[in-house]
Phi, psi and omega in degrees: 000312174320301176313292178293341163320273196333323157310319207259335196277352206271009167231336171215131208258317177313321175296308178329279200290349161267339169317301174309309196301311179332306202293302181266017147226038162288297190267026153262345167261023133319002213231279236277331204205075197284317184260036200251331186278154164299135183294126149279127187296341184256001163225111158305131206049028181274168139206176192225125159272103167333098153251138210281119065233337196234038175215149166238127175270079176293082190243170175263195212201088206240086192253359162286346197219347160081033204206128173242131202249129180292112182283300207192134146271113202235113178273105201303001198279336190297194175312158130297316209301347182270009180298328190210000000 
């Protein structure tokens, strides 16, 4: 996430910082609603959220332990192929 502020602050600092927040409080609200997101089919335990306009938020899911690891903030305009 740090990497696209930084990106996004060298054009507007203002956009950046609500763009990070926006962003870490999407994926703090992972806690609350965990299974909301879609299963990736090409990483078994993965899942994704949208966030609008250009990102997907890829984490896992630990319902044994009851805890979810933020994998990739991902901005979809990059390559895929550089995804993984």
């Amino acid at each position: 996430m740090g990497d696209i502020v930084r990106f996004q602050a060298q054009f507007n600092a203002a956009y950046a910082e609500r763009l990070g927040n926006s962003l870490f409080d999407a994926a703090m609200s992972l806690a609350t609603l965990p299974r909301r997101g879609m299963a990736v089919p090409e990483r078994p335990g993965y899942r994704r959220i949208f966030h609008p306009k250009w990102y997907l938020i890829f984490y896992a899911l630990n319902e044994s332990a009851q805890t979810v690891s933020i994998v990739r903030i991902w901005d979809v305009r990059n390559d895929p192929n550089l995804l993984w």
